[in-house]
VEXSE-255459 format. One line per field, with one value per residue: z, y negated, x negated of N, C-alpha, C, O in turn; residue number from 1. Coordinates in steps of 0.05 Angstrom, whole numbers, padded with zeros to 5 digits. Atoms other than C-alpha are relative to their C-alpha. Layout:
N
n.zz <- (Z|...);
n.yy <- (Y|...);
n.xx <- (X|...);
ca.zz <- (Z|...);
ca.yy <- (Y|...);
ca.xx <- (X|...);
c.zz <- (Z|...);
c.yy <- (Y|...);
c.xx <- (X|...);
o.zz <- (Z|...);
o.yy <- (Y|...);
o.xx <- (X|...);
pos <- (NUM|...);
! end
This chain:
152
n.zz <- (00010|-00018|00015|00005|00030|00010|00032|00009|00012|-00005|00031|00007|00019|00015|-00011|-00003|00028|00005|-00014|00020|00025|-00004|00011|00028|00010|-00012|00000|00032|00007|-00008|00013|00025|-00003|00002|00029|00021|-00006|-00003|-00029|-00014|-00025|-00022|00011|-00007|-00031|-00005|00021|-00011|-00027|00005|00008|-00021|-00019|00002|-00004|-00030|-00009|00011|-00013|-00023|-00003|00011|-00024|-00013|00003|-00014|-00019|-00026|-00012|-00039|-00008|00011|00033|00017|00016|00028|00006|00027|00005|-00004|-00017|-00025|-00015|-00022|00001|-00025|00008|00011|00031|00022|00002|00013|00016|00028|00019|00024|00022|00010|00026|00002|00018|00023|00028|00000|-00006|-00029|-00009|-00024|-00031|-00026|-00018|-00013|-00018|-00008|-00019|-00008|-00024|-00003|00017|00030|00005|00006|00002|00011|-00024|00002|-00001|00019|00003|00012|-00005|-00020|-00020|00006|00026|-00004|-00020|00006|-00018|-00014|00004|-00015|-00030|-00010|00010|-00009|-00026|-00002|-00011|-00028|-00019|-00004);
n.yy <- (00008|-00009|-00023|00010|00012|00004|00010|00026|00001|-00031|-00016|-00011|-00026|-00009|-00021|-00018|00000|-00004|-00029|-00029|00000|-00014|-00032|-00014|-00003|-00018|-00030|-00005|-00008|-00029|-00017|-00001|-00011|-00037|-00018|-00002|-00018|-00036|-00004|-00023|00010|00021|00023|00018|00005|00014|00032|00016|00015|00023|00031|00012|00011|00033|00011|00008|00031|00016|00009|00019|00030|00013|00011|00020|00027|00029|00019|-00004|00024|00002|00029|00000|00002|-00014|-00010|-00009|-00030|-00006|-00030|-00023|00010|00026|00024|00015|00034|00015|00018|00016|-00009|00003|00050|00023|-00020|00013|-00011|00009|-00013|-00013|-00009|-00023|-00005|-00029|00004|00030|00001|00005|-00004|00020|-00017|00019|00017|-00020|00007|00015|00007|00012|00003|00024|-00006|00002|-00012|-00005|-00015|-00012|-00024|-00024|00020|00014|00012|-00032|-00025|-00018|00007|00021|-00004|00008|00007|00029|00018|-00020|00005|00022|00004|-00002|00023|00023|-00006|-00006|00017|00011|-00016|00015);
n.xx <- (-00025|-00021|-00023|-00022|00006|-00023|-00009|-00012|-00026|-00013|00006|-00022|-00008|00022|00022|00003|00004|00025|00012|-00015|00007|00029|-00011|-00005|00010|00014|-00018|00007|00025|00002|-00024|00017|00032|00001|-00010|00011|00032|-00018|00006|-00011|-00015|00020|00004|-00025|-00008|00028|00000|-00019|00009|00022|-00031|-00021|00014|00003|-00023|-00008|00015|-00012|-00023|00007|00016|-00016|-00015|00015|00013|-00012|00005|-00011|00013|00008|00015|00025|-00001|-00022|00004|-00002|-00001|-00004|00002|00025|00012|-00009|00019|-00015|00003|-00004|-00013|00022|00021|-00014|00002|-00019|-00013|-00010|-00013|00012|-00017|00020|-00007|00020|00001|-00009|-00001|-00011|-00022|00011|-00014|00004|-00003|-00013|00018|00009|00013|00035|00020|00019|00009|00023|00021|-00013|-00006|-00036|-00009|-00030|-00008|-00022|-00027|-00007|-00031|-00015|00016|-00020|-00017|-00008|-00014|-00020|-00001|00009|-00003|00020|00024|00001|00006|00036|00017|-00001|00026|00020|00002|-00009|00018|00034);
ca.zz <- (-00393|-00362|-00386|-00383|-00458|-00482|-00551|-00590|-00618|-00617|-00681|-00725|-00762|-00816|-00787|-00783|-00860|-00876|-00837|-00870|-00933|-00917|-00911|-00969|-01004|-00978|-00980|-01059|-01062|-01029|-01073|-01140|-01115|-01099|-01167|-01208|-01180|-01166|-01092|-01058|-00996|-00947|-00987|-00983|-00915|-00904|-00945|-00918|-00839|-00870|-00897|-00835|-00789|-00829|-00833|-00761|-00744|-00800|-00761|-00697|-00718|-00757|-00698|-00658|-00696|-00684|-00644|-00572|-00523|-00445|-00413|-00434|-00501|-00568|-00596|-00671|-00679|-00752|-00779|-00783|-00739|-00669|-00659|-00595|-00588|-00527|-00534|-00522|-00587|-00627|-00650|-00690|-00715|-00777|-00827|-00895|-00963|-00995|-01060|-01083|-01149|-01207|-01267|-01294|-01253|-01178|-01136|-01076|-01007|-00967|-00909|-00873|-00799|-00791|-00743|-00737|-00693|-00668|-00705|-00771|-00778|-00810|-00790|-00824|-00769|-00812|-00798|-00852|-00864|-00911|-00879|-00838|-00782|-00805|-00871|-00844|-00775|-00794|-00732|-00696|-00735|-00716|-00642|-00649|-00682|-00639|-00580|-00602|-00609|-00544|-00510|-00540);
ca.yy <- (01246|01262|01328|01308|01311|01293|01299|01229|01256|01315|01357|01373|01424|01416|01452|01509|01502|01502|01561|01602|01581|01598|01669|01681|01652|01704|01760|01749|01746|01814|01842|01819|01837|01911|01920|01881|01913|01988|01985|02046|02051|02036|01990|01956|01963|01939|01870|01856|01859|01815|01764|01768|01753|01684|01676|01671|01633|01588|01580|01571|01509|01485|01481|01449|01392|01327|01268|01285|01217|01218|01152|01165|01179|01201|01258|01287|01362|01377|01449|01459|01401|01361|01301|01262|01183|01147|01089|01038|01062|01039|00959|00966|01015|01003|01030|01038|01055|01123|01147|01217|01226|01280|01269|01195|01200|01164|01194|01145|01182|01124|01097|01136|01116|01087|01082|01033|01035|00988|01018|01005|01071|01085|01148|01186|01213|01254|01209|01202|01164|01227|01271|01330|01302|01233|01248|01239|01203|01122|01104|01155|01141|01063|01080|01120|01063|01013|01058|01076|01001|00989|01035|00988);
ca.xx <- (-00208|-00140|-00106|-00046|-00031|00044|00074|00085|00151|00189|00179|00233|00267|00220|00166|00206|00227|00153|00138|00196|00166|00091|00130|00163|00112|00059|00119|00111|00044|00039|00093|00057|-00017|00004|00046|-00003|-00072|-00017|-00040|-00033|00009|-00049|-00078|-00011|00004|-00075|-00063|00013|-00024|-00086|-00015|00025|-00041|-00058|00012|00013|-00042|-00025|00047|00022|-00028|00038|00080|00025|00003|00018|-00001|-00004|-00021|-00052|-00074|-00142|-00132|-00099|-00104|-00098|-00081|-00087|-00080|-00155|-00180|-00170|-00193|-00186|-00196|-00204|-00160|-00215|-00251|-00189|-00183|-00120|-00061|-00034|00019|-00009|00025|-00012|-00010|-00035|-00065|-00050|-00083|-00069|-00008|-00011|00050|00065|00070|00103|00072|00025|-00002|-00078|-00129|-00181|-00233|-00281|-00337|-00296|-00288|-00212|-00176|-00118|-00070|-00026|00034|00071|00143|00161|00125|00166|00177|00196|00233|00301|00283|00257|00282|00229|00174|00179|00188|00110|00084|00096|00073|00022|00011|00038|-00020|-00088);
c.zz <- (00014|-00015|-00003|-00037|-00003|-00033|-00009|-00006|00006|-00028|-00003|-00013|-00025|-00004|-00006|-00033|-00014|00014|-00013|-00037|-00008|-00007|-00013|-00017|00003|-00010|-00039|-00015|-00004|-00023|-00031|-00004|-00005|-00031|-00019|-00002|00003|00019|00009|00025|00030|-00006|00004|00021|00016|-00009|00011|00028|-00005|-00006|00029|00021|-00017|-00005|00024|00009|-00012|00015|00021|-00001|-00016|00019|00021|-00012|00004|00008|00025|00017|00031|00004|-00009|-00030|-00031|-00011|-00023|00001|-00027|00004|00007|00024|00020|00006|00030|00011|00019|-00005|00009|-00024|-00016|00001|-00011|-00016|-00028|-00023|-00022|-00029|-00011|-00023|-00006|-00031|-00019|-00021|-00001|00016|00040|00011|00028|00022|00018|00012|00024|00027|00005|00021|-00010|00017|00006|-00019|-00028|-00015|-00002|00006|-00011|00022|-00009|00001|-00021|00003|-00009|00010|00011|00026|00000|-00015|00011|00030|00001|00023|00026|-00009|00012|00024|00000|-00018|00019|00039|00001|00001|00021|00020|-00009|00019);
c.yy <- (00016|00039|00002|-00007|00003|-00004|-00024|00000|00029|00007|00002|00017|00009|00008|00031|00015|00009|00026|00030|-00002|00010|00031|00012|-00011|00024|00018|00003|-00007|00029|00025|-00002|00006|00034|00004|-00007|00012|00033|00013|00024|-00008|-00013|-00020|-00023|-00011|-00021|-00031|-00009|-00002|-00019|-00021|-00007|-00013|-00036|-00011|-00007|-00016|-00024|-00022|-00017|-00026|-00023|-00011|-00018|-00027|-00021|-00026|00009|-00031|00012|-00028|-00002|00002|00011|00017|00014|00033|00000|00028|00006|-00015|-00022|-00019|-00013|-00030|-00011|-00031|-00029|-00007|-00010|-00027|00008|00031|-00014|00023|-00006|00023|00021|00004|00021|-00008|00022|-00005|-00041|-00015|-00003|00009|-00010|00032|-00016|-00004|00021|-00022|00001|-00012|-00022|-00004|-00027|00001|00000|00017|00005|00029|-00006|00013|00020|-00010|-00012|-00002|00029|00024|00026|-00005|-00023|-00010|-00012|-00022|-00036|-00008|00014|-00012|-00035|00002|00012|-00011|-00020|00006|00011|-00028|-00018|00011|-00023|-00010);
c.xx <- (00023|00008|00022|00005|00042|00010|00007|00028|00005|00004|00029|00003|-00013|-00014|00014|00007|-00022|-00017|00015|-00013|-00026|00015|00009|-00014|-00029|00013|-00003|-00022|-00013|00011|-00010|-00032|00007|00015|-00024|-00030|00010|-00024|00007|00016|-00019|-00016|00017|00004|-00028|00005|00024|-00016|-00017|00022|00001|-00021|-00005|00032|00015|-00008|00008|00033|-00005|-00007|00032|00015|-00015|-00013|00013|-00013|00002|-00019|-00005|-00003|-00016|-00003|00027|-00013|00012|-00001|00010|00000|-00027|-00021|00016|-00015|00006|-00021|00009|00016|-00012|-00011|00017|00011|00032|00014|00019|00019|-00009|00017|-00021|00017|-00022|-00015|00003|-00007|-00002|00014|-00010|00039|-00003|00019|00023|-00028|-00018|-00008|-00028|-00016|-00019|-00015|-00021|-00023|00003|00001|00032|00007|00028|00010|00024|00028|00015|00041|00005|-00004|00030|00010|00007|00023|00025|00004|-00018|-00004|-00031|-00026|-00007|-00010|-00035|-00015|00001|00003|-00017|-00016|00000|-00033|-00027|00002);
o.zz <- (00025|-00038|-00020|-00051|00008|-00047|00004|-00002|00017|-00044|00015|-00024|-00034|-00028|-00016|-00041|-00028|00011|-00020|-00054|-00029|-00028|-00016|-00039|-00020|-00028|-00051|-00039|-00022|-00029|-00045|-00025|-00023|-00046|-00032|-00022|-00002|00015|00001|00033|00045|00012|00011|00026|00031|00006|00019|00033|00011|00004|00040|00034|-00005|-00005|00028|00018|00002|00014|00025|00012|-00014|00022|00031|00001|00015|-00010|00029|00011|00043|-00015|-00023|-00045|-00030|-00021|-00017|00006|-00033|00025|00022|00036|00015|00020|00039|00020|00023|-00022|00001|-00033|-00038|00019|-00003|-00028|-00034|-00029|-00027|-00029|-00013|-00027|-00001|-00036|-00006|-00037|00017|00018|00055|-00003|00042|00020|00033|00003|00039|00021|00017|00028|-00035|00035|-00008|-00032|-00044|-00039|00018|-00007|-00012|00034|00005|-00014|-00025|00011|00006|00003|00005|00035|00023|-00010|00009|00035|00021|00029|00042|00007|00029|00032|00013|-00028|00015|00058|00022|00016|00025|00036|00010|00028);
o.yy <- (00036|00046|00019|-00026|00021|-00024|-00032|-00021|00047|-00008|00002|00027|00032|00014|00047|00037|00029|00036|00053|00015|00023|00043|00036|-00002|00027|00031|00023|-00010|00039|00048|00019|00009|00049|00023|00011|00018|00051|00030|00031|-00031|-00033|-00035|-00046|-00035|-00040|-00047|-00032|-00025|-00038|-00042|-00027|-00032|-00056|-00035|-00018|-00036|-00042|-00046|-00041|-00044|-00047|-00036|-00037|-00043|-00021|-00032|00015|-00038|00027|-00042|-00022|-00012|00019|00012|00021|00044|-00008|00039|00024|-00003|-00038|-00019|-00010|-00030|-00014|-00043|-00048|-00029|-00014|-00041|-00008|00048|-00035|00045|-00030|00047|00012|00001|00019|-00032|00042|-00009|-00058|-00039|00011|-00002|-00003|00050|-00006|-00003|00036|-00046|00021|-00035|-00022|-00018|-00046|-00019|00008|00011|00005|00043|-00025|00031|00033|00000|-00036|00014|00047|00046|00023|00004|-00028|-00029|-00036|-00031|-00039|-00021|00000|-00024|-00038|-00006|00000|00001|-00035|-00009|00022|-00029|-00039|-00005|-00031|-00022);
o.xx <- (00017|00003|00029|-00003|00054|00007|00027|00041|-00009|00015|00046|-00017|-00014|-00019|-00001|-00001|-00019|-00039|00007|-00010|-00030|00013|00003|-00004|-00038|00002|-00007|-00024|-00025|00004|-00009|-00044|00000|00007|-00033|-00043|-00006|-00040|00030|00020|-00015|-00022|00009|00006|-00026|-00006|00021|-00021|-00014|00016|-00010|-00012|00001|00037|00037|00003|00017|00037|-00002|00004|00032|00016|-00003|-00026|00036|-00029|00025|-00042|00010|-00002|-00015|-00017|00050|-00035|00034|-00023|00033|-00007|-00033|-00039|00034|-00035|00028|-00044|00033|00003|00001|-00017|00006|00019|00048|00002|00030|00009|-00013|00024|-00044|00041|-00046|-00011|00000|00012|-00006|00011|-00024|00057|-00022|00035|00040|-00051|-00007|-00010|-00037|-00014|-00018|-00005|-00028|-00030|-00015|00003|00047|-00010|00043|-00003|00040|00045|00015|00058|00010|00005|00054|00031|00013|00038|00025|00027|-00032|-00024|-00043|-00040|-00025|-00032|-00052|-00034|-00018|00003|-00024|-00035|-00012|-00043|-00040|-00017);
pos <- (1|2|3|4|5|6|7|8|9|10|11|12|13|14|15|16|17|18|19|20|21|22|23|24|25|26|27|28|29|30|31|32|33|34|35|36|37|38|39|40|41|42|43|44|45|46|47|48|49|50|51|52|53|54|55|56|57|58|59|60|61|62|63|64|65|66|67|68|69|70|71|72|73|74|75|76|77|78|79|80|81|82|83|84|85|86|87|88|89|90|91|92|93|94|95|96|97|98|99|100|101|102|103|104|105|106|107|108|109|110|111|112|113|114|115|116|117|118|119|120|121|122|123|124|125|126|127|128|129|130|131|132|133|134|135|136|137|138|139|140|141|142|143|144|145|146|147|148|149|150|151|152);
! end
């Protein structure tokens, strides 16, 4: 497959939202572990570097996910996993309405972006209308729908 790999979209400011928030949530994790366990100072200092390291990696895979396309294929960078899909393998993209659940209570997502492949296996690509990098950008998410359609 080529290497040539190119972002579908250009991330937005949301990412970096969600990254300042990973951090102060962490920063008052830290801050209520050591008072409510009465951490010592290296204990402390031991537990904020164990934070700030998954709070790094965590960042990094934040900033990298996405969609990225080559000729050869597409691929899926999630936080914990990459997929990558030769664009043969895939019959059919599709926008589909999600809804989470909570209890009794179904909370609609919007429209998330869907794979289909030949093998009638369905992927999720993370693509969502509300998501972070869509939220305020409609006209964006359209354009990588309809090349990612453009590429079968």
């Amino acid at each position: 497959m080529n290497a040539e790999w190119s972002r579908a979209y250009p991330p937005s400011a949301g990412r970096w939202v969600v990254i300042a928030w990973e951090a102060a949530g962490l920063t008052y994790l830290h801050w209520t572990t050591v008072r409510l366990f009465s951490l010592g100072d290296a204990a402390g200092w031991l537990l904020a570097a164990a934070l700030a390291v998954a709070w790094a990696a965590g960042s990094w895979q934040v900033v990298r996910m996405g969609l990225y396309l080559s000729e050869a294929a597409l691929r899926i960078r999630g936080v914990f996993r990459t997929r990558t899909i030769p664009w043969p393998s895939i019959a059919a993209v599709t926008v589909e309405n999600v809804a989470y659940r909570a209890g009794p209570w179904r909370i609609p997502a919007g429209g998330t972006v869907m794979l289909t492949l030949h093998d009638g296996t369905r992927l999720n690509t993370a693509m969502w209308q509300r998501g972070m990098d869509f939220h305020n950008r409609p006209d964006m998410f359209r354009s990588v729908c309809q090349e990612l359609r453009r590429r079968l």
